[in-house]
Backbone bond lengths (Angstrom), bond angles and torsions (degrees), N, CA, C in turn:
res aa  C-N    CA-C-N  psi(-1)  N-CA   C-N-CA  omega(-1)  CA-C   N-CA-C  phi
1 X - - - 1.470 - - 1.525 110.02 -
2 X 1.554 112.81 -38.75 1.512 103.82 -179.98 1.395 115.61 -62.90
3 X 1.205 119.26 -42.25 1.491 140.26 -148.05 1.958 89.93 -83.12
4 X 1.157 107.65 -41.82 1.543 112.97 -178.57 1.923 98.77 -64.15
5 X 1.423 99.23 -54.45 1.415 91.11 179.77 1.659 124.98 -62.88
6 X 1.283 117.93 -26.47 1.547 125.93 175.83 1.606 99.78 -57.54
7 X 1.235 112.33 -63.61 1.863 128.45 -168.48 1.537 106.48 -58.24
8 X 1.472 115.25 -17.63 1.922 126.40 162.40 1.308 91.39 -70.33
9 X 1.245 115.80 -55.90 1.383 124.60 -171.86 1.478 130.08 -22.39
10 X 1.513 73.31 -91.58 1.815 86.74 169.06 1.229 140.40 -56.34
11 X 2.141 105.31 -29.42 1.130 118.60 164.43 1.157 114.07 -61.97
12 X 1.265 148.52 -44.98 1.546 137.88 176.97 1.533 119.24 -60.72
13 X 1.531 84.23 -13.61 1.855 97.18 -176.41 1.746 106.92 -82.94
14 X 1.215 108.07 -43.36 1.225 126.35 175.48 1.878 111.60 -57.09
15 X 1.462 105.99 -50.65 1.494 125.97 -178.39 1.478 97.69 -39.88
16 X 1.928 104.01 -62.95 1.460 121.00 -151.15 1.276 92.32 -68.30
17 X 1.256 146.22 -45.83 1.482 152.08 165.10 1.190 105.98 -8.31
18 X 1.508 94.97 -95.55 1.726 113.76 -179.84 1.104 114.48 -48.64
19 X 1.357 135.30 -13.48 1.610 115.72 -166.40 1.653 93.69 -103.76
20 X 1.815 118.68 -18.72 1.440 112.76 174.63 1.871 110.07 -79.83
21 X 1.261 95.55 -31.06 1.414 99.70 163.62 1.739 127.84 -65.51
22 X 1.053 118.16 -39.86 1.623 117.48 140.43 1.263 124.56 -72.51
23 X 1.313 154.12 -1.97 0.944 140.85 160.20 1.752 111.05 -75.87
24 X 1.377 95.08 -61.34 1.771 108.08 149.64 1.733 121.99 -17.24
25 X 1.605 113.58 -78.55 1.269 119.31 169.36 1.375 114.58 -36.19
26 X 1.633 115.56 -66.48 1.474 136.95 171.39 2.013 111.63 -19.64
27 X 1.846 103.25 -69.20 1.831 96.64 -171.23 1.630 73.35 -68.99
28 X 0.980 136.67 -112.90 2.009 143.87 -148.99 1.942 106.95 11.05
29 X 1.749 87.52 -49.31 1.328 74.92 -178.28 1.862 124.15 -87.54
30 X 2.001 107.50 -8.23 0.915 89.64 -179.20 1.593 104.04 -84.90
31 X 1.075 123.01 -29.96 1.972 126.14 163.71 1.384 90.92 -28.89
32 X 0.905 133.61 -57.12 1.881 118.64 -133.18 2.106 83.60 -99.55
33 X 1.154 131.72 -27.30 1.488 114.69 160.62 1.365 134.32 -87.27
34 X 1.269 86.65 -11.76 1.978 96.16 158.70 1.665 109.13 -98.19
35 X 1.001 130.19 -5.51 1.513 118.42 151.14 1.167 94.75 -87.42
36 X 1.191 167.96 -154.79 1.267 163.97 127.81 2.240 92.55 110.17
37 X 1.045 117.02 -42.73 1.154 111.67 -159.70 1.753 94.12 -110.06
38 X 1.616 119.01 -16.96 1.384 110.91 168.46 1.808 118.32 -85.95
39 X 1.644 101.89 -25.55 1.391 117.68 146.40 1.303 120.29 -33.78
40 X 1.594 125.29 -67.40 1.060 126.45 -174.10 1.751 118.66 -56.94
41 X 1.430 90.58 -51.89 1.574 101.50 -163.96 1.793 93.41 -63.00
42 X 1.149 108.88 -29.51 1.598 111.13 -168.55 1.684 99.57 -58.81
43 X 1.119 111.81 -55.01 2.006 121.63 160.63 1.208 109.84 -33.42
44 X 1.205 91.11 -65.81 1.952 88.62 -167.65 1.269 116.70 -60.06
45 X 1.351 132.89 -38.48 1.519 139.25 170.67 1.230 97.76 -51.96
46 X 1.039 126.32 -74.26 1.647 138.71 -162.43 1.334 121.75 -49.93
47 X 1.427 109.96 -1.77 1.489 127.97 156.43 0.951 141.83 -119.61
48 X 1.527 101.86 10.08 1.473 108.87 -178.18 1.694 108.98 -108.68
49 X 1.748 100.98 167.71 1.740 97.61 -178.60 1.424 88.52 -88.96
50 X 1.489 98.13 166.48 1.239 127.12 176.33 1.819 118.66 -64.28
51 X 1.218 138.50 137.54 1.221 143.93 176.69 1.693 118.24 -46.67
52 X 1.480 124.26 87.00 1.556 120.04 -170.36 1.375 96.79 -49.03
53 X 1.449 107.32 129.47 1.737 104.90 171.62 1.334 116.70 -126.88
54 X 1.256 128.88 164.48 1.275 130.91 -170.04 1.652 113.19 -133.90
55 X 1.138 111.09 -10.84 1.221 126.41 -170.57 1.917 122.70 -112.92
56 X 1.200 100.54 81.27 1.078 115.87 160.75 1.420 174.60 -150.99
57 X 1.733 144.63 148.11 1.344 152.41 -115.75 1.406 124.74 -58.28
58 X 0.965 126.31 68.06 1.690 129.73 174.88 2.031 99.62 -28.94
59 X 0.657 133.45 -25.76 1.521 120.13 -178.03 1.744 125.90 -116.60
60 X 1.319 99.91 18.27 1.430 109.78 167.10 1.280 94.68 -127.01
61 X 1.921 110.85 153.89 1.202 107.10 -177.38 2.014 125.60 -83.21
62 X 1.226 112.95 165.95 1.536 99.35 177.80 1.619 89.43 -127.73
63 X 1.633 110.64 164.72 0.784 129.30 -174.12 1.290 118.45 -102.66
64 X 1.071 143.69 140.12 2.084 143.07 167.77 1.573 108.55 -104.86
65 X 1.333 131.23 149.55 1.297 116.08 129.74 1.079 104.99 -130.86
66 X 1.306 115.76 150.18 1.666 126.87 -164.96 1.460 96.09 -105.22
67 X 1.755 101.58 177.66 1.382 101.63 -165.48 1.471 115.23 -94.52
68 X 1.708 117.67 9.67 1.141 114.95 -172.50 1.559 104.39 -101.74
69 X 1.954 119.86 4.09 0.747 116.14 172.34 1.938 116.05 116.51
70 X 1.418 100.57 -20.76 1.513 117.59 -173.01 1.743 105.41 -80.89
71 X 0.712 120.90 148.50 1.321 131.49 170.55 2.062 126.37 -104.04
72 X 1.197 113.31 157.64 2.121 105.73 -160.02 1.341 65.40 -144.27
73 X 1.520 112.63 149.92 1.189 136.64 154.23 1.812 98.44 -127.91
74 X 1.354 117.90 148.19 1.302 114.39 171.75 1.891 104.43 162.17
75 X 1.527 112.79 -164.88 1.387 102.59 -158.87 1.208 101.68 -127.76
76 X 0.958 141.61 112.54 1.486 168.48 -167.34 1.491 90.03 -49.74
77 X 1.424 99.77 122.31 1.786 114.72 155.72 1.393 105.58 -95.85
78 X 0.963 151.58 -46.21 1.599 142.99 -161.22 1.681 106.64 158.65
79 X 0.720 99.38 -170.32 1.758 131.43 -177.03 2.036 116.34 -112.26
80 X 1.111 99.84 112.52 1.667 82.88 153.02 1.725 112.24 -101.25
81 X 1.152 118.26 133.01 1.345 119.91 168.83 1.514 126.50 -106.79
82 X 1.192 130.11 159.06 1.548 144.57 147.71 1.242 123.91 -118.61
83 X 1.547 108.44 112.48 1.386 76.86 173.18 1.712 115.61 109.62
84 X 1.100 103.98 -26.29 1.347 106.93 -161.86 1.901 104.53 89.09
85 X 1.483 126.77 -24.72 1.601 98.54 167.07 1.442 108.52 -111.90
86 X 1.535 90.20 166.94 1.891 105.65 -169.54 1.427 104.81 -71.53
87 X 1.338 116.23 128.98 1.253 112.60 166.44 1.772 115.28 -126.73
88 X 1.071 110.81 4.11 1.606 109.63 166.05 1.692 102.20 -149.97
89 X 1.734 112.53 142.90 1.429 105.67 -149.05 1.663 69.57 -134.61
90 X 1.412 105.79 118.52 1.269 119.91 171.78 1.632 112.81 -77.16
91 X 1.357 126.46 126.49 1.379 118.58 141.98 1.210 126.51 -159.20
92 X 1.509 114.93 -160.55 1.860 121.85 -159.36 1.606 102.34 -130.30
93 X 1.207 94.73 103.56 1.988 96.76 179.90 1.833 102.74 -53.30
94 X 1.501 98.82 -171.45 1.936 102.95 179.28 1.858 88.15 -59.30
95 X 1.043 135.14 -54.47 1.811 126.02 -149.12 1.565 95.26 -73.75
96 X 1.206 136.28 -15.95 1.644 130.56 -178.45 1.231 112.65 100.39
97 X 1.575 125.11 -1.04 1.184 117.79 170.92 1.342 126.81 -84.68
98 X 1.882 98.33 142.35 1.693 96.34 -157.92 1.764 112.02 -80.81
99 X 1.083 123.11 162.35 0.878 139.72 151.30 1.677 132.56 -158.28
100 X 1.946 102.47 166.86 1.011 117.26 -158.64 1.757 100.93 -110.62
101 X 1.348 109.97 119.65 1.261 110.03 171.61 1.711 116.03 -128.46
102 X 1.576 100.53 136.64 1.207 118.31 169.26 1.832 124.48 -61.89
103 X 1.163 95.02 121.17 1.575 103.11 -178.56 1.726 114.19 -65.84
104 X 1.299 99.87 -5.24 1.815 106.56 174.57 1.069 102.90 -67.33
105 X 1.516 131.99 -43.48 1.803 142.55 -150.93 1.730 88.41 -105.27
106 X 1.242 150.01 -7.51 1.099 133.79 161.34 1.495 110.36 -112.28
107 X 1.919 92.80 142.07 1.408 114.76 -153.56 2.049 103.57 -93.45
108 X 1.419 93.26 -42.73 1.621 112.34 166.61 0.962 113.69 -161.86
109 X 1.730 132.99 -178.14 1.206 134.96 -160.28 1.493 90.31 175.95
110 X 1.731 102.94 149.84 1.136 125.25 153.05 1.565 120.96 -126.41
111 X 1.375 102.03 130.01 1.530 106.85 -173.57 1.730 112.45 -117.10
112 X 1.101 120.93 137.59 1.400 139.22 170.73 1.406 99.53 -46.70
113 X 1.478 132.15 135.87 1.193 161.29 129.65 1.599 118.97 -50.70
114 X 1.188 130.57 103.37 1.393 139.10 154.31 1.336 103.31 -15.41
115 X 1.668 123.67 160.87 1.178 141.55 173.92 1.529 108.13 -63.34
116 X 1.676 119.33 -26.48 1.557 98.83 179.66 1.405 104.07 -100.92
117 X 1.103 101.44 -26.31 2.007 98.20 -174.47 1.291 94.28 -70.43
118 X 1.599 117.77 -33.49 2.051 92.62 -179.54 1.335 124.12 -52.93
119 X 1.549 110.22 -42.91 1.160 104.55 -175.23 2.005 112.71 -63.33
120 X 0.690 110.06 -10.32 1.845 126.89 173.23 1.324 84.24 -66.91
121 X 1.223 128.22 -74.57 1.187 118.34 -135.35 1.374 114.81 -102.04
122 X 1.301 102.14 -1.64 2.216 121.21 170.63 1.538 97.97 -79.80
123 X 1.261 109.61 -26.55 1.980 103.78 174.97 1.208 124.86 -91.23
124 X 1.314 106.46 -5.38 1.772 115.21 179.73 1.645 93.84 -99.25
125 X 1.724 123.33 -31.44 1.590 102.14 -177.33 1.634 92.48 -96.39
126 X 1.058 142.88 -2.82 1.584 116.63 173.41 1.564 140.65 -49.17
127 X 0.797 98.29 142.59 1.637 83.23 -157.41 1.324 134.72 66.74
128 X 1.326 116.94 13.96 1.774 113.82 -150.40 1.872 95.37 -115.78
129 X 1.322 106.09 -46.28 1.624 114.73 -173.47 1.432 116.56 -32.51
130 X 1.522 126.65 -35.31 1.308 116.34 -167.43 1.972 96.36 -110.02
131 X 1.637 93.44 17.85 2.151 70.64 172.35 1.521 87.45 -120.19
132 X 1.299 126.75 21.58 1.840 121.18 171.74 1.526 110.18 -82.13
133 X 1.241 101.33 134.71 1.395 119.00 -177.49 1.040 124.57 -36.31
134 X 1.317 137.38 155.49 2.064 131.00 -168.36 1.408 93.25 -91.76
135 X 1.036 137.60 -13.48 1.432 138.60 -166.63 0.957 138.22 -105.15
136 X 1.976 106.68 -18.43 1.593 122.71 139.26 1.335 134.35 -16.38
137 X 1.504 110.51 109.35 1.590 95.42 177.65 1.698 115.79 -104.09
138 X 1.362 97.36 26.92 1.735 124.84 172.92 2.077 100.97 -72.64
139 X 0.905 92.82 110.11 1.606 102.15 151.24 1.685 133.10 -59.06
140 X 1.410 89.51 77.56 1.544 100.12 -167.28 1.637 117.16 -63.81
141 X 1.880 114.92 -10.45 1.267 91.79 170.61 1.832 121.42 -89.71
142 X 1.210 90.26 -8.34 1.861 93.06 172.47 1.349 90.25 -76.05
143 X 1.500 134.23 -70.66 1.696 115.43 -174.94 1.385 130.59 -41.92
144 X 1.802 113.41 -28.54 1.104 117.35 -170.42 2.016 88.70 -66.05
145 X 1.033 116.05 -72.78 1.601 129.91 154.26 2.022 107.95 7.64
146 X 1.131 125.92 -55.33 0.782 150.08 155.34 1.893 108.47 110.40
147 X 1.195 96.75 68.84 1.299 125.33 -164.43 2.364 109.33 -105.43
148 X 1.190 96.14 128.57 1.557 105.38 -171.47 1.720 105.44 -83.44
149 X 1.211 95.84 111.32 1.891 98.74 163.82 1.599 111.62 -96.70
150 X 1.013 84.17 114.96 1.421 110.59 149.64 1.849 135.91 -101.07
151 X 1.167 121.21 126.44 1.936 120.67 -177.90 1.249 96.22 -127.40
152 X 1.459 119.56 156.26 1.395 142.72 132.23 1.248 129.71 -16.67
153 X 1.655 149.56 109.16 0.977 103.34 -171.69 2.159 83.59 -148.63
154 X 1.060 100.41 155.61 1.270 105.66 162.62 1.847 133.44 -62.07
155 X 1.237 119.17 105.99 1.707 105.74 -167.41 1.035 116.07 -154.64
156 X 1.331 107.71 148.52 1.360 129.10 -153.07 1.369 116.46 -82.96
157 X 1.598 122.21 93.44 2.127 111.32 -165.02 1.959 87.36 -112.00
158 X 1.133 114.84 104.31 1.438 143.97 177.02 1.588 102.65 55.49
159 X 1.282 135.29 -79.37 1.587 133.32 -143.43 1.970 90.35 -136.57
160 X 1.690 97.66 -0.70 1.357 92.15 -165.60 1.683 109.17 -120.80
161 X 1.756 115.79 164.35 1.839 88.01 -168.86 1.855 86.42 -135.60
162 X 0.931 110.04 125.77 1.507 111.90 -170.68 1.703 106.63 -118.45
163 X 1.082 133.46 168.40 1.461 146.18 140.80 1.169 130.21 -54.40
164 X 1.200 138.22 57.67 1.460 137.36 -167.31 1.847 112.42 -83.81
165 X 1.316 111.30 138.30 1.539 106.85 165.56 1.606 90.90 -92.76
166 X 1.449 97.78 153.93 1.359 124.13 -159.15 1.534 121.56 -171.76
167 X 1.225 138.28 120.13 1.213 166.31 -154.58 1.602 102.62 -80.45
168 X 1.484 109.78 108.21 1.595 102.64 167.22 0.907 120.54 -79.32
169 X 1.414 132.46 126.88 1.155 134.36 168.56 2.001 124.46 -84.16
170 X 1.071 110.89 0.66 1.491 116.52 -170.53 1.698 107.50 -136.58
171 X 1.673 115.56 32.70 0.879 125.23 -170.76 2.035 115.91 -47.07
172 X 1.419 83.65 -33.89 1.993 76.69 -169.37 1.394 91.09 -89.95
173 X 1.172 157.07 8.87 1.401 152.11 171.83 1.542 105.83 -149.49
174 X 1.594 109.60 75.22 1.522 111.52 172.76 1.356 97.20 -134.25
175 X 1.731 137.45 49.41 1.239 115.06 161.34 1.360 108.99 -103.91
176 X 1.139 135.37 10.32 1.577 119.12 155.13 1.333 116.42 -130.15
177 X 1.215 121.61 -4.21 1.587 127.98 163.41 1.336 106.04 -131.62
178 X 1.476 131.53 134.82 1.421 132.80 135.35 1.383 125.97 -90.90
179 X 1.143 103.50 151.17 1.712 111.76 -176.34 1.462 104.30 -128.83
180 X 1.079 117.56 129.70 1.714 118.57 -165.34 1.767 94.44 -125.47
181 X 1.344 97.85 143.75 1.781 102.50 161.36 1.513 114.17 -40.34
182 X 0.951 138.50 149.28 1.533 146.85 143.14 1.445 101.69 -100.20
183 X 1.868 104.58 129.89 1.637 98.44 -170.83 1.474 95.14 -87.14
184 X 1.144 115.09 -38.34 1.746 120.54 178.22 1.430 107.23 -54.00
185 X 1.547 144.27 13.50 1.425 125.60 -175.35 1.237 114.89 -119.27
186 X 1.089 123.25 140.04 1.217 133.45 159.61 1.227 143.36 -55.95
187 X 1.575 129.06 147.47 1.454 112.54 -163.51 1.191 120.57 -99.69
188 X 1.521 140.64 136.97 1.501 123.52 155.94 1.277 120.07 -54.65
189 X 1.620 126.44 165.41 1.054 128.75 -174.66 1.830 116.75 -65.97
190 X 0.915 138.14 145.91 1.333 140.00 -174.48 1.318 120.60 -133.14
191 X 1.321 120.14 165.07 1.614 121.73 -177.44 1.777 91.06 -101.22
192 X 1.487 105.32 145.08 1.518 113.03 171.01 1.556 119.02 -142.40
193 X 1.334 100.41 147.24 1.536 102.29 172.99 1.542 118.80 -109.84
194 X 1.211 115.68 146.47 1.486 119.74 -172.09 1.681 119.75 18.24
195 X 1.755 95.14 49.01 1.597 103.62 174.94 1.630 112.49 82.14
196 X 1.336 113.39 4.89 1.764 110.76 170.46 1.305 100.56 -122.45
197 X 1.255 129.55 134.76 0.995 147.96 171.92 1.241 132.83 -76.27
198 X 1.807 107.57 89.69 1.740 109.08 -153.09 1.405 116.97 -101.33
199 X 1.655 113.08 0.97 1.567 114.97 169.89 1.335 110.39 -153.28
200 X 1.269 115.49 136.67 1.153 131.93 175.43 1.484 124.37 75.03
201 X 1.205 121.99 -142.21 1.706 125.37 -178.59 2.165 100.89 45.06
202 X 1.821 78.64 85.35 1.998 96.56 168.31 1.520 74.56 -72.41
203 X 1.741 84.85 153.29 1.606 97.26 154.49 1.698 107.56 -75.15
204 X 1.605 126.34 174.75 1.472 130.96 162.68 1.437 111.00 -74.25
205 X 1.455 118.40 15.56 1.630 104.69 -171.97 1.509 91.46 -163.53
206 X 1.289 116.40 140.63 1.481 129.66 150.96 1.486 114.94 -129.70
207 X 1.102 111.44 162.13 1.501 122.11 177.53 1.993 99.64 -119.29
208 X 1.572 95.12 119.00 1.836 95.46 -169.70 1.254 80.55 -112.66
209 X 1.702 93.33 -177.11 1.782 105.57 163.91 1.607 79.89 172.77
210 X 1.950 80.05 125.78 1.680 97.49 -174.36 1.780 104.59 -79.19
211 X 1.375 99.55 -178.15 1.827 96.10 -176.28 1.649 92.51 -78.89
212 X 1.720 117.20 152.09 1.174 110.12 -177.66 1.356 121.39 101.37
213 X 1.272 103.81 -57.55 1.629 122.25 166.44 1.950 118.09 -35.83
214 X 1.329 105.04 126.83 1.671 86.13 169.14 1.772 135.31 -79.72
215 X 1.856 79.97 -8.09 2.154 84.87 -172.71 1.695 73.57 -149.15
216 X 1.528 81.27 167.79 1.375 99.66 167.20 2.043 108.01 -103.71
217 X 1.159 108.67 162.48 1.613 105.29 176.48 1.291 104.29 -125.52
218 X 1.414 114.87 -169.73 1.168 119.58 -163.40 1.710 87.16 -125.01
219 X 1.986 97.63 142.44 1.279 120.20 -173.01 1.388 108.07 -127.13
220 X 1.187 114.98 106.99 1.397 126.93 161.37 1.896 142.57 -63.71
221 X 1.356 99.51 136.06 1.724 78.10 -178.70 1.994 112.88 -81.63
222 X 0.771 84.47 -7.18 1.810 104.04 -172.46 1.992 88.44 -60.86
223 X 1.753 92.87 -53.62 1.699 92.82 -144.08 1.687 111.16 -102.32
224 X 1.648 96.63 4.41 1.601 122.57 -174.20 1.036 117.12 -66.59
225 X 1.792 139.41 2.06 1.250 137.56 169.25 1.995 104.68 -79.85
226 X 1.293 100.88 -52.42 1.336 130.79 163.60 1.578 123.70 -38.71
227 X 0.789 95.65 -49.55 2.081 118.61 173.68 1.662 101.29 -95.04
228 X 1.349 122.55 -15.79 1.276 83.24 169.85 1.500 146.13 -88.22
229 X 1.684 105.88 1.05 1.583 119.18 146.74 1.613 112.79 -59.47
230 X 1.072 136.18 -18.57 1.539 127.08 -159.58 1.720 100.33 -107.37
231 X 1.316 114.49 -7.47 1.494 120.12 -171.06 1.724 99.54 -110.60
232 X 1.339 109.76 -50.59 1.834 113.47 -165.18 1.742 97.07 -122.67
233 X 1.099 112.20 17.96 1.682 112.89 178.40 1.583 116.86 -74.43
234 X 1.533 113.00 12.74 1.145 122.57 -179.50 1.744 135.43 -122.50
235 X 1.733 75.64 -11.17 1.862 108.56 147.61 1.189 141.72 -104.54
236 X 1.430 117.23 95.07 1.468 112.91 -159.72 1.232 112.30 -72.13
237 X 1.756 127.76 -16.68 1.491 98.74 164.40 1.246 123.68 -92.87
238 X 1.173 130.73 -29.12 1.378 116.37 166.59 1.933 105.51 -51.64
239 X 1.056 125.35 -41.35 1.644 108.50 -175.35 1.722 117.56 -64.81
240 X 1.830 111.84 -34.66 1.068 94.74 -178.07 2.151 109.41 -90.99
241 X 1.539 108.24 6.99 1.110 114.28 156.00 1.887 126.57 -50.92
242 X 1.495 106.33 -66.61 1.249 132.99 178.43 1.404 131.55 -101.15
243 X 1.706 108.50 -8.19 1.547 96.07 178.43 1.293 132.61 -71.85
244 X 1.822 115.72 -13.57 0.982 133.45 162.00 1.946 130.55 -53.93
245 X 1.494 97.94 -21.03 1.030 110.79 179.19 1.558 143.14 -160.52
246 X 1.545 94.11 37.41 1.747 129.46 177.01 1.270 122.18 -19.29
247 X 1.099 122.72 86.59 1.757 128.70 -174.38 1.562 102.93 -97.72
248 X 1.649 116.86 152.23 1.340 112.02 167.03 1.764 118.60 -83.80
249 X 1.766 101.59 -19.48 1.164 119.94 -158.96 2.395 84.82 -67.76
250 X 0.829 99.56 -22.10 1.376 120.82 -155.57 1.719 111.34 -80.64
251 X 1.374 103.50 -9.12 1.474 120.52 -167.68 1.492 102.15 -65.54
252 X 1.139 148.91 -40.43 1.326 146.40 -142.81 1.408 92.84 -104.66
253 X 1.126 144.51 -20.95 1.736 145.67 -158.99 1.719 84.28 -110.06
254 X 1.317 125.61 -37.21 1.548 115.07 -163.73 1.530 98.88 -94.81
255 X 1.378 120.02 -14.11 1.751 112.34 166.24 1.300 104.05 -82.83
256 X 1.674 134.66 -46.00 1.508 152.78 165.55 1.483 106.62 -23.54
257 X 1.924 110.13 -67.27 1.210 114.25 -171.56 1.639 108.67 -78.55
258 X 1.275 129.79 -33.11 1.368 123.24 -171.26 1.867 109.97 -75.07
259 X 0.960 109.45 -17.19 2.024 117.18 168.46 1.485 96.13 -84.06
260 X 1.243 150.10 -47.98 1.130 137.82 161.11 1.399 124.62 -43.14
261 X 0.965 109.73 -53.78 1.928 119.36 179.15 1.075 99.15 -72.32
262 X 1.292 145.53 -45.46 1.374 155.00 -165.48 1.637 110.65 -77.18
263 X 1.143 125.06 19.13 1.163 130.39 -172.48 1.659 114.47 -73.29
């Protein structure tokens, strides 16, 4: 009877073992697929453009720097536009007085995102802050923030080359290509949640400009099989990667991969 009761014994001892030893195995393995799946998503962010936004916070502050070098902190009244681009950038210094500033005399800026476009734009930087380039001269804790850059940039509107402010879209991977909003473009279709649009939908148009370049131009999805020797025709593996089979949906992995190779 003792010896029967010891061999209960141990067997329950043995039972409790194995089942802490699978329970054990069990979190290890769910750790190692939730790193594995914050891994991923950390990729996938890290190649995508940024959310074009239009919507943003009169009561958080935004930042300017102008081109003479001075810096404005203050709270965004609005936009006047033409056109689809900004040409007078309303705001309210610390005392509340308004003013009107010309986008000629500012060099870049970051502006606060509204409560719904943040959340747009907190899912495009998640995960993304620690795979941005060392060489960025983007202020990743206002982006981490989920804050819209916009710069100055030289660009090409048909026969003519103007100064446009303009929205980067490829902020953590823009040292050998930029990709800027086009306000004139249209969107592809996209997946959305509760009315914000948290994956996908490229616009049909960007305005790039490689490093080196004096303007940026405008890139079409219509004419992007065509252009894509004139954009990545200077990397032979990404070309003999993709020339066989040129997608627009494909644009953000072929600016992604060509700053990588291009190192």
């Amino acid at each position: 009877m003792y010896v029967l009761l010891l061999i209960i014994i141990k067997s329950n001892i043995l039972v409790s073992e194995h089942q802490n030893l699978f329970q054990n195995m069990k979190k290890k393995s769910l750790i190692f697929m939730s790193a594995l799946v914050l891994i991923s998503f950390s990729n996938l962010f890290s190649q995508q453009f940024a959310v074009p936004l239009e919507g943003f916070s009169r009561s958080k502050t935004a930042y300017l720097h102008m081109e003479d070098g001075t810096k404005f902190e203050g709270l965004l009244g609005g936009f006047k536009r033409s056109k689809g681009l900004i040409e007078t950038v309303k705001m309210k210094n610390p005392n509340g007085k308004k003013l009107k500033i010309d986008p000629a005399k500012i060099s870049f800026m970051y502006l606060p995102p509204n409560n719904l476009a943040k959340f747009s734009a907190a899912m495009e930087q998640a995960g993304n802050i620690q795979n941005w380039e060392k060489q960025t001269t983007v202020d990743t804790s206002l982006m981490n923030k989920g804050y819209v850059y916009f710069e100055k940039t030289p660009t090409k509107i048909k026969k003519k080359t103007d100064d446009l402010m303009l929205q980067l879209m490829n902020a953590s991977f823009s040292s050998k290509i930029k990709v800027y909003h086009d306000p004139f473009a249209k969107e592809t279709a996209s997946i959305g949640l509760a009315g914000v649009d948290v994956v996908g939908g490229l616009d049909k148009s960007y305005y790039v400009k490689k490093a080196g370049e004096d303007a940026a131009f405008r890139l079409m999805k219509k004419n992007y099989r065509e252009e894509f020797i004139k954009v990545f025709g200077d990397c032979d593996e990404l070309v003999k990667k993709y020339r066989s089979d040129v997608k627009w949906s494909d644009l953000e992995t072929h600016v992604y991969e060509y700053t990588q190779l291009m190192k």
